[in-house]
N, C-alpha and C positions, 0 to 999 in steps of 0.2 A: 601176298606179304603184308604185312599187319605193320600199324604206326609206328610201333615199337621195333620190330626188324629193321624197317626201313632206316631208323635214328641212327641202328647200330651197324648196319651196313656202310651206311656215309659215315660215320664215326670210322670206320676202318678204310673206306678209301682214301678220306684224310690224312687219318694221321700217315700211311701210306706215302700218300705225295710227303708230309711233313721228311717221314724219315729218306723218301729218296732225296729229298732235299740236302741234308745232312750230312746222308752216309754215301751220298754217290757223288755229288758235288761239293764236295769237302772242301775245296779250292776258291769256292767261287764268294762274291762278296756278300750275295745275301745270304747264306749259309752262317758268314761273319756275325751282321746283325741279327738273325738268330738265334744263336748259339747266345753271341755276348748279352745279347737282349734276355734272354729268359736269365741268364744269370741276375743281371740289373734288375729285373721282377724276383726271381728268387730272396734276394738279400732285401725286399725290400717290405718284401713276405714274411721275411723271418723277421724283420722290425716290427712288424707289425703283429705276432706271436702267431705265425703259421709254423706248424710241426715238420719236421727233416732235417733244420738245421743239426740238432741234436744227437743223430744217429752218427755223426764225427766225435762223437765224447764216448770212446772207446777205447780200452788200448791198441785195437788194429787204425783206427782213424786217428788218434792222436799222435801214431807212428808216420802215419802216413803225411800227414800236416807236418810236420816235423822235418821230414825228408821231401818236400816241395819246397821247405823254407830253406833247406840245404840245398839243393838243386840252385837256387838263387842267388844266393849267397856265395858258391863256387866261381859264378860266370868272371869275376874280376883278376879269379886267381889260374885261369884258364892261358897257357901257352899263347892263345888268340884269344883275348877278353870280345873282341867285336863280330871275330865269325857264331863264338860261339851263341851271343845275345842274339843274332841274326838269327839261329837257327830256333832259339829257345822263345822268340815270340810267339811261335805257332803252339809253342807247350801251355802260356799263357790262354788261350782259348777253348784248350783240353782241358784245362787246370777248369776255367769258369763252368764248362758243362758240368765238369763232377761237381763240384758245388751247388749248381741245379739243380741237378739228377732227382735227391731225395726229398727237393723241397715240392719241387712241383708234380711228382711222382711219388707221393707220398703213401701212395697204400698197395697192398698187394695186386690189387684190381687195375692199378695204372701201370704198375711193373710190368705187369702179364702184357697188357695191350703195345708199350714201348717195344718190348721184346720181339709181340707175335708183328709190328708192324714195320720193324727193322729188319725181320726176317722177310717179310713180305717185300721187302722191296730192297735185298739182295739178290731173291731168286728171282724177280721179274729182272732185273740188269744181268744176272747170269741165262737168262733165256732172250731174252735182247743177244746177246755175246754166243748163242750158237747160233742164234740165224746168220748170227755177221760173220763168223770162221766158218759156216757154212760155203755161207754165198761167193766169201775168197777164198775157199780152200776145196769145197766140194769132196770128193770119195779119200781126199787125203787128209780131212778133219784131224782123225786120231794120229798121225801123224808127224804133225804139223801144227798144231795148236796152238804147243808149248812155247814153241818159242815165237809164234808170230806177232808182228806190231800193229799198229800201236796198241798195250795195252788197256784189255777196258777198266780194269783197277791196280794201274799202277803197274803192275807184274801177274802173272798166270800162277805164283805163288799165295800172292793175295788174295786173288780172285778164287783162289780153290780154299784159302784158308775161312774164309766169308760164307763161301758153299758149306763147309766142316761145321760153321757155328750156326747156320741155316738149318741143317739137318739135326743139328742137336735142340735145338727150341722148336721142330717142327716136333719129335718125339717126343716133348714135356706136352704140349697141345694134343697130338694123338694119346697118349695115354690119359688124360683128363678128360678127354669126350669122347673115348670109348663105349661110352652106354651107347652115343649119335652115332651109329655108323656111317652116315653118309661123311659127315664131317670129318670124323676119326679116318676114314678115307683121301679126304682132299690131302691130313695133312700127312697121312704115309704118303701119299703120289710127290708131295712136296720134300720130303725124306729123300727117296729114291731118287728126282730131278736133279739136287747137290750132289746126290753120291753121285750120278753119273758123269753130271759135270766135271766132276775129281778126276771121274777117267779121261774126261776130252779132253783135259789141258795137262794130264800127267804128271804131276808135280807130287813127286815122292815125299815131300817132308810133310805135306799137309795128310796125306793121307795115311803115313805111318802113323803118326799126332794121333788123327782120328783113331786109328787103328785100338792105341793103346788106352786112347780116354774110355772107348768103349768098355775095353777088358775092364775099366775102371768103377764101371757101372755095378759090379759084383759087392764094390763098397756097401753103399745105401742099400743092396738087399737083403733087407732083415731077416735074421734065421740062418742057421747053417746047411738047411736041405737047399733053399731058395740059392744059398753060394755055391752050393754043389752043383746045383743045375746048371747053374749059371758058368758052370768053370768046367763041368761038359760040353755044353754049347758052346762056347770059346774053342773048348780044342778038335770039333769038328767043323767048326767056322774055320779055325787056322789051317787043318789039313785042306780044304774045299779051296782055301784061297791063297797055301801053295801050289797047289796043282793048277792051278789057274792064273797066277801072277803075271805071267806075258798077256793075258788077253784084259787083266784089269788094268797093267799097266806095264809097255815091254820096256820102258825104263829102267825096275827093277833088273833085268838080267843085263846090263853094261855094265860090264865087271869092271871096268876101270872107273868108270865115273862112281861106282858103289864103294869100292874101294877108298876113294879119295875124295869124296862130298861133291865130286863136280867142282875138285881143286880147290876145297874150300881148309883142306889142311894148311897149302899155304898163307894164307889170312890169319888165320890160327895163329898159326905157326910164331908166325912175323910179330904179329899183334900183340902176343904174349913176349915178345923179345923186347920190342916198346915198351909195356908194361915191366919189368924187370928195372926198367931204365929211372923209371917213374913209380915205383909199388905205392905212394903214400899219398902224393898228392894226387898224379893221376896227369891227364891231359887236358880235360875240360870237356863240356859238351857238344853235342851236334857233329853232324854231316860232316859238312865244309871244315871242320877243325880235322877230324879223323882222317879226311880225304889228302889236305893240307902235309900232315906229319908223315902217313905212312908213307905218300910216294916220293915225299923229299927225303923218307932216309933208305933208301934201294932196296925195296924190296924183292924178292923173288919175282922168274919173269910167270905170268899166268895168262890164261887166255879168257881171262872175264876180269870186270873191272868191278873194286870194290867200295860203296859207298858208306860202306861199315863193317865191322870184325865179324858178320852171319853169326854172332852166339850172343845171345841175349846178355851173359853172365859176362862175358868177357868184353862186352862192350861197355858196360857198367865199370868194370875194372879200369880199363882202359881212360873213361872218363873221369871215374872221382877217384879213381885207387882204393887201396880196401877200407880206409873209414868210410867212405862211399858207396861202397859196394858192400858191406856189412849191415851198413842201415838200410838198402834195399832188402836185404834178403832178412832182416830181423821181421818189417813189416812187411812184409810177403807170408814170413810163418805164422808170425800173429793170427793174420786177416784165416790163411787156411785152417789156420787150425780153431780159430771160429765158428769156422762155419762148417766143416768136420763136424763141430761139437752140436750143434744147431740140426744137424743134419743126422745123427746119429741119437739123438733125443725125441724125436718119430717112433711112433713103434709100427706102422705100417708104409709101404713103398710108397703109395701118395700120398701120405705125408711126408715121406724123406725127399720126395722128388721135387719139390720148389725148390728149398736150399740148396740138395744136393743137383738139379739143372745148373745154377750158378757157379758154385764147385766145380762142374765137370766142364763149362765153360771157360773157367779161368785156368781149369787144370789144361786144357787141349790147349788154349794159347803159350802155356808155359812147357808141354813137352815138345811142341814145337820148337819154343826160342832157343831147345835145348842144341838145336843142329842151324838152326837162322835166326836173326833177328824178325821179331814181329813189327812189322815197319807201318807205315802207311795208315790205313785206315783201321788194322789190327792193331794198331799199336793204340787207335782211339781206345776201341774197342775191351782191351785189355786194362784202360784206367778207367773208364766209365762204367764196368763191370765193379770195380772197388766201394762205388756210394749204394751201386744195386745190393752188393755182399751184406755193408754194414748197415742196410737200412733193414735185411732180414733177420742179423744178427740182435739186433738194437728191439726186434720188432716180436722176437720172441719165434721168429722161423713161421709162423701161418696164417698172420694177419696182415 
């Protein structure tokens, strides 16, 4: 191995430990100083005229700044002004990371490594987590998985949604070092690892997500022979992987639980009944406010307990009513449809496929939110994706 290997080797175990630091101990206090610490370096950078701040003076970033200042702004007019600041602290320190993100990640070259070392040190904590459902569950792994405690991130929803964004940045890296096949190698082996993962912990919503972002891949493939191929291969993929759905995942065939979201209708249900009550202003933010309201006004009886309304959209509702929820979804189309445009202005697949990786990253967290909330560590995941977006958009898509 040669000087220069060697740099970039340690350069990746690094940042590695940096990102299990981050992304797996999210909770813990030096994660805190961390985080809030590169922000305080970030801002301090831009004083001093280091480039990223800038990639916010857009109309998806400018939207986006806008709708953090409303988020804040809301807490006082909140049902619970105090549960709700309680919960919105921890948004404070999302909030500083994305402000970060593009100062000190400044070039495509630091994006790519953020990415592949976030990735890295997903799927080593998802391979930690089969030896561990292993060693307690043994020949009843598949099983049993889903629902065993304690979780290693938060829920077996998350942990597979992680897996889903693992294997989508492992495929941006395999196809870029395709010439290497060894490399191109590790990181299909690291593709296939998430996906399987997806089957040992069974959690349908992550995997339908994935399901559909892929079909989504047909987007960025330039040409209409290359769409055709591609929407072939989709509908012999789909035939292959109904005939086989109980052994991918025999979740899918509980007709009742498929049926009813895993009783996620009444949540729904209820939450939209809430909302009716409140269309304009809304509830207020967080957990403990949600938790608070629903089960002090009788909801249906169910047999899972809810920490939030499972739909992205309706939990938005729920919180700010629809002035609230209009500006979420104004700056969500902005941002996409950026980077659509960014993505689509390529005229070959690796070109389209840095922007369009990003895209299908935010698009998988968002067909997801479409059946649950992106909770937990996706939920970092999904705003920290936002400075990554505009800093491609801002950047002209391949520098």
């Amino acid at each position: 191995m040669s000087r220069a290997q060697l740099i970039k080797f340690l350069k990746v175990i690094g940042g590695t430990a940096l990102a299990l630091l981050i992304w797996i101990f999210s909770s813990k206090a030096l994660q805190d100083i961390t985080v809030f610490g590169a922000a305080i370096w970030a801002a301090w950078a831009c004083w001093r005229g280091r480039p990223g701040g800038a990639v916010w003076k857009q109309p998806a970033g400018f939207a986006f700044m806008i709708l953090a200042v409303y988020m804040l702004l809301s807490i006082p007019f909140s049902t619970a002004p105090a549960l709700s600041w309680r919960d919105f602290t921890g948004m404070l320190e999302i909030f500083a990371g994305a402000f970060a993100i593009p100062v000190i990640f400044n070039s495509r070259r630091r994006l790519e490594a953020a990415l592949l070392c976030s990735a890295h040190a997903v799927t080593l904590t998802l391979m930690y987590d089969c030896i561990r459902l292993y060693r307690h569950l043994g020949p009843e792994i598949m099983q049993k998985a889903h629902a065993f405690q304690p979780f290693i991130l938060n829920h077996s929803n998350v942990a597979s949604m992680m897996a889903g964004l693992a294997a989508l940045i492992y495929f941006y890296f395999a196809w870029q070092n395709r010439a290497h096949r060894p490399i191109a190698a590790l990181f299909i082996a690291g593709i296939f690892f998430n996906l399987a993962y997806q089957c040992v912990v069974a959690s349908r919503g992550p995997q339908a997500a994935l399901a559909a972002t892929i079909a989504g891949v047909g987007i960025i493939i330039p040409g209409w022979r290359g769409k055709a191929c591609w929407g072939i291969a989709l509908l012999l993929a789909g035939i292959l992987i109904s005939l086989n759905i109980e052994r991918i995942n025999p979740r899918f065939k509980e007709k009742e639980t498929m049926v009813n979201f895993s009783q996620r209708d009444k949540v729904w249900g209820h939450t939209w009944h809430l909302i009716r009550q409140r269309p304009w202003q809304g509830y207020g933010y967080g957990k403990r406010n949600f938790t608070e309201i629903y089960y002090s006004s009788h909801p249906p009886a169910a047999d899972f307990y809810y920490p939030h309304p499972h739909q992205y959209w309706l939990k938005l509702l729920f919180e700010y009513g629809w002035p609230g929820m209009l500006l979420h979804l104004a700056a969500w189309l902005m941002l996409f449809a950026a980077l659509l445009r960014q993505t689509l202005r390529q005229h070959t697949f690796t070109d389209r496929l840095w922007p369009g990786i990003i895209l299908l990253l935010l698009a998988y967290i968002h067909i997801y939110g479409m059946g649950d909330y992106p909770d937990n560590i996706v939920q970092i995941a999904q705003i920290w994706l936002i400075p990554v977006a505009l800093s491609i958009t801002a950047r002209g898509g391949q520098t």
